[in-house]
C-alpha positions as a Markdown table, in Angstrom:
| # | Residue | x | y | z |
|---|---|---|---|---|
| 1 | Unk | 83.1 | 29.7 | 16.9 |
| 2 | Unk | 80.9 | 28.1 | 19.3 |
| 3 | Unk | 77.6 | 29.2 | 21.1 |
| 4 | Unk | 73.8 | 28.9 | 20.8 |
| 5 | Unk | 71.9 | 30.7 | 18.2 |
| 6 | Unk | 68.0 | 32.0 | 19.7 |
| 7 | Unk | 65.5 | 32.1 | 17.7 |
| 8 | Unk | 62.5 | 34.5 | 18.5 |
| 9 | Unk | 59.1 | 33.3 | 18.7 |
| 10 | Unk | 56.2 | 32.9 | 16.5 |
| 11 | Unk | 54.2 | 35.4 | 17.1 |
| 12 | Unk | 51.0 | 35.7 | 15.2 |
| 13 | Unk | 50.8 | 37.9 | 12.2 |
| 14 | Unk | 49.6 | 41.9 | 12.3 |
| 15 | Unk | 49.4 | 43.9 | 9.9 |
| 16 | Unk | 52.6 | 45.9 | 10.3 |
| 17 | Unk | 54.8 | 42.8 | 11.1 |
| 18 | Unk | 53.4 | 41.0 | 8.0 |
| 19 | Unk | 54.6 | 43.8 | 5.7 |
| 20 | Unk | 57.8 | 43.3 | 7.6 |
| 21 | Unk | 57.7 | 40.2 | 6.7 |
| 22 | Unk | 57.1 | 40.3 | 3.4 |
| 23 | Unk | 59.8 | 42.9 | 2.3 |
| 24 | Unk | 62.4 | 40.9 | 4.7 |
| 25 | Unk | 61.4 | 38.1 | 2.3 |
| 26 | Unk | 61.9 | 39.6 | -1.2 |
| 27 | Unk | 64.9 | 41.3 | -0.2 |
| 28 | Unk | 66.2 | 38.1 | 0.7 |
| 29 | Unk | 64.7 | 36.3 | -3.0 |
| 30 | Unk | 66.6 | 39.1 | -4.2 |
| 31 | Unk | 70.0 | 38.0 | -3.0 |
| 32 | Unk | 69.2 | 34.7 | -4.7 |
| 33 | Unk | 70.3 | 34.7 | -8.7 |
| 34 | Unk | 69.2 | 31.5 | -9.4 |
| 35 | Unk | 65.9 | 32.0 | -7.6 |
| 36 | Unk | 65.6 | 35.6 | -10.2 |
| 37 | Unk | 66.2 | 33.3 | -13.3 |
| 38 | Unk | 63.8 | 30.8 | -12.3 |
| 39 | Unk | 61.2 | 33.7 | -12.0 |
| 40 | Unk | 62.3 | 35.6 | -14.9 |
| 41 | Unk | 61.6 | 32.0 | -16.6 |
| 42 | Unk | 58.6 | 31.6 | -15.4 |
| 43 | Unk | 57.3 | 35.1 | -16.0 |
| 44 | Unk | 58.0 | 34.8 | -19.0 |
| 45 | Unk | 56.2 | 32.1 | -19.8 |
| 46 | Unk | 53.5 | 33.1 | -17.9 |
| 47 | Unk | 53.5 | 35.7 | -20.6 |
| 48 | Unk | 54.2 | 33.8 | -23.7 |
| 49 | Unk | 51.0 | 31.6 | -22.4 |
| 50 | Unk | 48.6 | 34.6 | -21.9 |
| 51 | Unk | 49.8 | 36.2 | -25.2 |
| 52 | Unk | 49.9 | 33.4 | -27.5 |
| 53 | Unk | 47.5 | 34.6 | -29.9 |
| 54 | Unk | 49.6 | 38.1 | -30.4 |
| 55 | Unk | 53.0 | 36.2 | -30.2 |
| 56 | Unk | 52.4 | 33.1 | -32.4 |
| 57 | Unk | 53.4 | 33.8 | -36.1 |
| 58 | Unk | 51.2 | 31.5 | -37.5 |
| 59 | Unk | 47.7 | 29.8 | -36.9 |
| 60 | Unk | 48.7 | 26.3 | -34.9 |
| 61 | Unk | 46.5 | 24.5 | -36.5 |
| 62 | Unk | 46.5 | 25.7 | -39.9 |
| 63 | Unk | 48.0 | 22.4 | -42.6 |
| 64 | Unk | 50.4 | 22.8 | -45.3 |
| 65 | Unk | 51.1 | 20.0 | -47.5 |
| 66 | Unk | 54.1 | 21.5 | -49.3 |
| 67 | Unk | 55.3 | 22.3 | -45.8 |
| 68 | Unk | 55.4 | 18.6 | -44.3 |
| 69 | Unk | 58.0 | 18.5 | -42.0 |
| 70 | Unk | 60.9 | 21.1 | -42.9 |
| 71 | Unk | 63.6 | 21.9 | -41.2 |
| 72 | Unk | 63.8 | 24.8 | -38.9 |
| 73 | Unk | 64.1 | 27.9 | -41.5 |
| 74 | Unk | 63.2 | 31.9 | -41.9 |
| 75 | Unk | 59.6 | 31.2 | -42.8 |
| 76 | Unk | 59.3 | 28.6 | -39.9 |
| 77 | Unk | 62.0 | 29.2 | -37.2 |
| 78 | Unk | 61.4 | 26.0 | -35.4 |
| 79 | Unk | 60.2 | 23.9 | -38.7 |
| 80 | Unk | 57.2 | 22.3 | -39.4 |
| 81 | Unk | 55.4 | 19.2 | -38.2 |
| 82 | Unk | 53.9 | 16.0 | -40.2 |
| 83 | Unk | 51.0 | 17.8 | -41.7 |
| 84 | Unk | 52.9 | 20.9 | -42.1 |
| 85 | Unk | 51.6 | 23.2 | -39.1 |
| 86 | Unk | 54.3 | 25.4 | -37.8 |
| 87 | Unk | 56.4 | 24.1 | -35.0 |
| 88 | Unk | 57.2 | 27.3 | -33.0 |
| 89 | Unk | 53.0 | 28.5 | -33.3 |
| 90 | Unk | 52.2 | 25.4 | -31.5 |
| 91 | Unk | 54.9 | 25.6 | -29.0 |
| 92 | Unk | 53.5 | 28.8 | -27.6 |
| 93 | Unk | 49.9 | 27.6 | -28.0 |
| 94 | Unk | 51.0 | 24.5 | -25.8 |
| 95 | Unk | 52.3 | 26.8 | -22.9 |
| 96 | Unk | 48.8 | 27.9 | -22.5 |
| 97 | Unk | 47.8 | 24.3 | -22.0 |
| 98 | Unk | 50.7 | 23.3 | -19.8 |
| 99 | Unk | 50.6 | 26.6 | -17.6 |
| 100 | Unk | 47.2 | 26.1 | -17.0 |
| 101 | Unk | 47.1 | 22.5 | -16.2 |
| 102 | Unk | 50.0 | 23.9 | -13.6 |
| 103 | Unk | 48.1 | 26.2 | -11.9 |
| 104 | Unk | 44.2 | 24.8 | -11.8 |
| 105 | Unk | 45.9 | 21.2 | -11.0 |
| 106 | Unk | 47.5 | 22.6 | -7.8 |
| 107 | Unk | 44.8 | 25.1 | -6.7 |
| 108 | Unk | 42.8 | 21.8 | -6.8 |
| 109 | Unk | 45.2 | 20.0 | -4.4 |
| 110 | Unk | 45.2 | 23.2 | -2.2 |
| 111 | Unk | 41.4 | 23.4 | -2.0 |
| 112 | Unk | 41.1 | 19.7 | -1.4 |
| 113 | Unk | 43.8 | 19.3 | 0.7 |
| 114 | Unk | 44.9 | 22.5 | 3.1 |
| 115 | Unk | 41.0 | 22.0 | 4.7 |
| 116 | Unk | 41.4 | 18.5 | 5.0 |
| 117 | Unk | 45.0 | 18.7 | 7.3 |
| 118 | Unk | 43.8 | 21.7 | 9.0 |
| 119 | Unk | 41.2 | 19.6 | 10.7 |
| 120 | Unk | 43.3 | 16.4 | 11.1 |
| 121 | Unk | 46.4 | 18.6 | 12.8 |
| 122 | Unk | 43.9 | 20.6 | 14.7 |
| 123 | Unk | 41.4 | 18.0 | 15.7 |
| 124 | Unk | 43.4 | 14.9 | 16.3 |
| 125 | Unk | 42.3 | 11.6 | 17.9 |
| 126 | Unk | 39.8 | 9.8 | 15.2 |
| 127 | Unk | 39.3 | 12.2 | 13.0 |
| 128 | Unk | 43.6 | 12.4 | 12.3 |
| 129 | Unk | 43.5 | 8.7 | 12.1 |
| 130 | Unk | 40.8 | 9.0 | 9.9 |
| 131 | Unk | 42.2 | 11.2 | 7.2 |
| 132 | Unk | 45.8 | 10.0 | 8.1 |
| 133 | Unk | 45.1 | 6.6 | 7.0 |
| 134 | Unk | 43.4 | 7.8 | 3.7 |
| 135 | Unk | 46.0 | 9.7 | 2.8 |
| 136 | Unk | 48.6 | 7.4 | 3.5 |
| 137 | Unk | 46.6 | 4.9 | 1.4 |
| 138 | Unk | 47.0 | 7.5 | -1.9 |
| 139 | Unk | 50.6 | 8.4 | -0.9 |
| 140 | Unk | 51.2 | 4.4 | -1.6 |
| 141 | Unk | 50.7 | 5.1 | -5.3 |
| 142 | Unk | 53.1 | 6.6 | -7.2 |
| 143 | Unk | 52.0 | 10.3 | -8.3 |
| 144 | Unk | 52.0 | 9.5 | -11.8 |
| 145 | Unk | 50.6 | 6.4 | -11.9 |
| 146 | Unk | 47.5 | 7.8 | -9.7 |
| 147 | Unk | 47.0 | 10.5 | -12.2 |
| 148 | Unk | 47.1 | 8.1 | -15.3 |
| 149 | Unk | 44.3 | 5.9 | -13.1 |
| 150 | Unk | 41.8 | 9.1 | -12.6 |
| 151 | Unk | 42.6 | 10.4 | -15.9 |
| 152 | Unk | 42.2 | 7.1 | -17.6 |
| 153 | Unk | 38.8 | 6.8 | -15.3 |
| 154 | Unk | 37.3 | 10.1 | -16.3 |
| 155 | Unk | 37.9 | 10.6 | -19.9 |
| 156 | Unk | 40.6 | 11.9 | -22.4 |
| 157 | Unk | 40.4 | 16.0 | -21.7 |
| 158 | Unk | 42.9 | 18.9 | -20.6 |
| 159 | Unk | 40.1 | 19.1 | -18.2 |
| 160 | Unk | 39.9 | 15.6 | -16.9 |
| 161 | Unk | 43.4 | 15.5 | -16.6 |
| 162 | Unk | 44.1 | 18.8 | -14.5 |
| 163 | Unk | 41.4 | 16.7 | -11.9 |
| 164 | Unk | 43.4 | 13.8 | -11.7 |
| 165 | Unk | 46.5 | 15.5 | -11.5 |
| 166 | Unk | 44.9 | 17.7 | -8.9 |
| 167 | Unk | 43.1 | 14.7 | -6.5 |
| 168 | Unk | 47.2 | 13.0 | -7.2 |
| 169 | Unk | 48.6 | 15.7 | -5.7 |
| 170 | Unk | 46.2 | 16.6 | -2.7 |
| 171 | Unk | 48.2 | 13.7 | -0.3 |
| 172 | Unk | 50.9 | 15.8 | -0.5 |
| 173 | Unk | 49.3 | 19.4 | 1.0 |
| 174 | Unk | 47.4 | 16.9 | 3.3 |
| 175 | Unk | 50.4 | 15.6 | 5.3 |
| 176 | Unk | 52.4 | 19.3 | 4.9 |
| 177 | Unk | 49.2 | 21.3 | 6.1 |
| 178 | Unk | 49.0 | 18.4 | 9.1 |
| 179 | Unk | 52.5 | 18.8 | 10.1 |
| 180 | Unk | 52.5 | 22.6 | 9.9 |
| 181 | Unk | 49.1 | 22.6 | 12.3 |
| 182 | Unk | 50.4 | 20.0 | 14.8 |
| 183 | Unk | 53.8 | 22.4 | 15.4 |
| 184 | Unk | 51.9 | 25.7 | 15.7 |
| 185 | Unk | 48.8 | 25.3 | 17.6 |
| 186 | Unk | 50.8 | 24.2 | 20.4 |
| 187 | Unk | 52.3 | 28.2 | 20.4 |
| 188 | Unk | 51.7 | 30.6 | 23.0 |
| 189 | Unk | 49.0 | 32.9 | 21.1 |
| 190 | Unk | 47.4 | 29.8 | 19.9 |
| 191 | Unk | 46.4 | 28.7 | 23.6 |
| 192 | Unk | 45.8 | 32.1 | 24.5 |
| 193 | Unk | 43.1 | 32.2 | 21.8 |
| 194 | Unk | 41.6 | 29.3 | 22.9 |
| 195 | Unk | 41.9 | 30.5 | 26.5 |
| 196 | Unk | 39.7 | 33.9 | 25.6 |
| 197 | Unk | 36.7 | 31.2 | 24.0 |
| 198 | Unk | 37.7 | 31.8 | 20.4 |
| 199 | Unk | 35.5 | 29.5 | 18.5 |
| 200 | Unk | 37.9 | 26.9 | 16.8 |
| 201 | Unk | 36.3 | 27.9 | 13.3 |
| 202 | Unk | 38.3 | 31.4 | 14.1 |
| 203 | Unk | 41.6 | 30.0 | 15.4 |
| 204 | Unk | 42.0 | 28.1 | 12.5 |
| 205 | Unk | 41.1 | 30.9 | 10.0 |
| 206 | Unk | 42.4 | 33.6 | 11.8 |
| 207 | Unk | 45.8 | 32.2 | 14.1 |
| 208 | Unk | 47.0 | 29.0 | 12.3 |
| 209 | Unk | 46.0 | 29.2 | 8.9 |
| 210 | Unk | 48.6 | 32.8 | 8.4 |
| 211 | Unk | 51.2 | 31.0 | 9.7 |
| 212 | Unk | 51.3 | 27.8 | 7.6 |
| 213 | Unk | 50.8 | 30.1 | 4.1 |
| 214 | Unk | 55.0 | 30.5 | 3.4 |
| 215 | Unk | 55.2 | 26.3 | 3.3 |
| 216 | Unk | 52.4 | 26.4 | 1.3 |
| 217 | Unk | 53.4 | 28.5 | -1.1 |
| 218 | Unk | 56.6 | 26.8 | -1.8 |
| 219 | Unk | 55.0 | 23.7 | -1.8 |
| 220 | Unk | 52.8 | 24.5 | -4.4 |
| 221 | Unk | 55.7 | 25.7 | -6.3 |
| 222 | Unk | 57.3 | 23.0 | -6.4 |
| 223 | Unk | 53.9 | 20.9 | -7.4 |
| 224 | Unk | 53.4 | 22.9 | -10.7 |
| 225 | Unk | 56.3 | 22.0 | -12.2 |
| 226 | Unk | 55.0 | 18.0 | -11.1 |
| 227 | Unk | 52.0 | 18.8 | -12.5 |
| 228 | Unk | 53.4 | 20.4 | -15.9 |
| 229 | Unk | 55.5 | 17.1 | -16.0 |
| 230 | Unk | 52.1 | 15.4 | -15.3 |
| 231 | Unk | 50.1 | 17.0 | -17.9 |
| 232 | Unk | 52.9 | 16.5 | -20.7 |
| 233 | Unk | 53.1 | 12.8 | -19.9 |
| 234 | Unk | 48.8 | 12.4 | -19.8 |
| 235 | Unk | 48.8 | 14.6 | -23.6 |
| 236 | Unk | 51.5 | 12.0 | -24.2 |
| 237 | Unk | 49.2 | 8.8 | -23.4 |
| 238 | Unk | 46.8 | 10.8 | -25.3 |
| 239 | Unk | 44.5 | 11.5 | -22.2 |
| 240 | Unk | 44.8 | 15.0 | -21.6 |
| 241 | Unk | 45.0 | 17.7 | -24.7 |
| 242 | Unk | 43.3 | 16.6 | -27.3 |
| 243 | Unk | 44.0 | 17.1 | -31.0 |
| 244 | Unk | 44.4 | 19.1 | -33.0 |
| 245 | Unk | 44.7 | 21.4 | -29.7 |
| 246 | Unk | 48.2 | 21.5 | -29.2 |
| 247 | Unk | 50.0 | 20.6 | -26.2 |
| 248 | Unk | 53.8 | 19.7 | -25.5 |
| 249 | Unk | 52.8 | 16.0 | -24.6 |
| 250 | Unk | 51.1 | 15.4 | -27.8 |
| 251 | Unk | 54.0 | 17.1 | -29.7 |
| 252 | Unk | 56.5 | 14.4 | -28.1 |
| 253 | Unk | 53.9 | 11.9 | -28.7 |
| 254 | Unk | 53.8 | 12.6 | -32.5 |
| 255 | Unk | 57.6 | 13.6 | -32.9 |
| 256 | Unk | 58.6 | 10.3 | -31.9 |
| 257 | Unk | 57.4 | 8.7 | -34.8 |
| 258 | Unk | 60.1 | 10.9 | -36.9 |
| 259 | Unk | 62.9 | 11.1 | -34.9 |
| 260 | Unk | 65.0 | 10.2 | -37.6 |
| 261 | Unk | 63.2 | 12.4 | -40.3 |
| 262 | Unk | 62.6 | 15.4 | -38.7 |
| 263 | Unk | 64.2 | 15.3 | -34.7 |
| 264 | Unk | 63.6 | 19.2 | -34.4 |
| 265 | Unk | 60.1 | 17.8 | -33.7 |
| 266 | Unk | 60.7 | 16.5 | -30.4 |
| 267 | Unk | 63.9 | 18.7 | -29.4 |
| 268 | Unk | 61.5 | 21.7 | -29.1 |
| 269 | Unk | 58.7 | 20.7 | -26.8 |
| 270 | Unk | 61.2 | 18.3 | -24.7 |
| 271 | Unk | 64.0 | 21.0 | -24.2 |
| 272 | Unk | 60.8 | 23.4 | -23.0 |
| 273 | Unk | 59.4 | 21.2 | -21.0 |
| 274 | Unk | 63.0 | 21.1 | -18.9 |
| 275 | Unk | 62.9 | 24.7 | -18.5 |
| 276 | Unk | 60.3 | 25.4 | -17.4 |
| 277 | Unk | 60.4 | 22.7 | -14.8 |
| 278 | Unk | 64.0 | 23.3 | -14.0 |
| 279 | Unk | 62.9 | 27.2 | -13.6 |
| 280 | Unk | 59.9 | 26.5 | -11.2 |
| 281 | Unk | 62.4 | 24.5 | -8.7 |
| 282 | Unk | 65.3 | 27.5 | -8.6 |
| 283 | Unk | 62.0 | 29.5 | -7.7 |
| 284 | Unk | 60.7 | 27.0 | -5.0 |
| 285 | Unk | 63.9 | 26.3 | -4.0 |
| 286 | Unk | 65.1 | 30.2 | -3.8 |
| 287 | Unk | 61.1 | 30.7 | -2.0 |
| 288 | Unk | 61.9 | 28.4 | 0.4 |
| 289 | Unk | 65.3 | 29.9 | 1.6 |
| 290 | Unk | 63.4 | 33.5 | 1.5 |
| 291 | Unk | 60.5 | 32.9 | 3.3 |
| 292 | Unk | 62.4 | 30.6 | 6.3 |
| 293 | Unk | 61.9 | 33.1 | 9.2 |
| 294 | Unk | 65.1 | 31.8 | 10.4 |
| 295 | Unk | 67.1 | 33.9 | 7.4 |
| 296 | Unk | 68.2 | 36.5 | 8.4 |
């Protein structure tokens, strides 16, 4: 079957055609079962985090010499570590740590870098180059590598390290935001705003900022699970979560000292850290196909 498939407009976003919008998109996340389980995941998570002092069974950093690494049991379901604090305790207290460095690390990159490729996209001439060349100057580092540099630089913290990872990650929402700016304000009701004297403070806010958000927000999906993978490998290095806090990281980092003794220690916060990561791509993945204007 051949023929030419036309796509409407963009049109800029009122109130009644955003709530369109917006149920058109869930329904269509709804169709998506993989997209569901990556959200379940995460929710759940999200809830295991917030409720870690009600769901943890025991205090994470309460010792127990005559409880040095055992194997998972009834009295400790995912066993004990080297100084006898309970395994599953400090699993849920590390998914406060992790979710958290998730979230701040890439609300950082947002606030640094949607304002910055708003103004290169709109702007252009000098002021692109400008920013263009900068961020192509971080983008030549490796994410990871930047992160360990800034986290290195600032300190050993969970703090310290959710401002690297953030400032790592801001390249990324630089060049999106840019590309996103340079295709729309070349739209009809862009021009027409700038026609009527709008004020290009407003037509940023107010016309082309709305109709970037649904990149955005997958994007930034997709970053916090970058950013939990981040976090985990700064507790690793020992510059992000410090002890006896717990954090996944540090929990791989001390587990792989006894993978023969005791390799429940570093199956636990290793097969979480894939989950959770594996969920928040089926979510930004299944976000991305939902919120594409051209699904139907």
């Amino acid at each position: 079957m051949s023929g030419t498939v036309a796509t409407a407009p963009t049109l800029p976003a009122t109130p009644a055609a955003e709530t369109l919008r917006r149920a058109n998109a869930f329904q269509r996340l709804l169709r998506r079962p993989a997209a569901m389980l990556g959200l379940v995941v995460v929710l759940a998570f999200i809830v295991i985090a917030a409720g870690a002092p009600w769901i943890a069974p025991y205090d994470p950093a309460a010792t127990s010499w005559s409880a040095i690494r055992k194997a998972p049991s009834f009295a400790h379901w995912m066993g004990t570590d080297e100084l006898g604090r309970d395994a599953m305790s400090r699993l849920i207290w590390g998914a406060r740590a992790s979710m958290l460095a998730g979230v701040v690390s890439v609300a950082i990159a947002l606030a640094l870098g949607v304002p910055l490729g708003l103004v290169a996209g709109y702007a252009g001439g000098w002021t692109d180059a400008a920013i263009s060349r900068f961020t192509d100057a971080l983008l030549a580092c490796p994410f990871l590598i930047l992160a360990i540099a800034m986290a290195a630089f600032l300190g050993p913290s969970l703090t310290n390290a959710m401002i690297a990872i953030g400032v790592s990650a801001m390249p990324i929402f630089i060049r999106l935001t840019r590309g996103q700016v340079l295709a729309v304000k070349v739209e009809d009701y862009v021009e027409a705003a700038r026609a009527v004297g709008n004020p290009h403070a407003r037509i940023l806010l107010r016309h082309i900022l709305p109709n970037i958000v649904p990149p955005l927000i997958v994007q930034a999906t997709l970053t916090i699970a970058s950013a939990i993978v981040a976090e985990s490998s700064l507790s690793f290095l020992g510059l992000g979560q410090q002890p006896p806090a717990p954090s996944w990281g540090s929990m791989l980092n001390t587990a792989r000292n006894f993978m023969t003794q005791a390799p429940w220690l570093a199956f636990w916060p290793g097969v979480t850290i894939c989950v959770v990561v594996f969920a928040f791509n089926l979510l930004g993945d299944g976000l991305r196909d939902a919120l594409d204007p051209k699904e139907g």
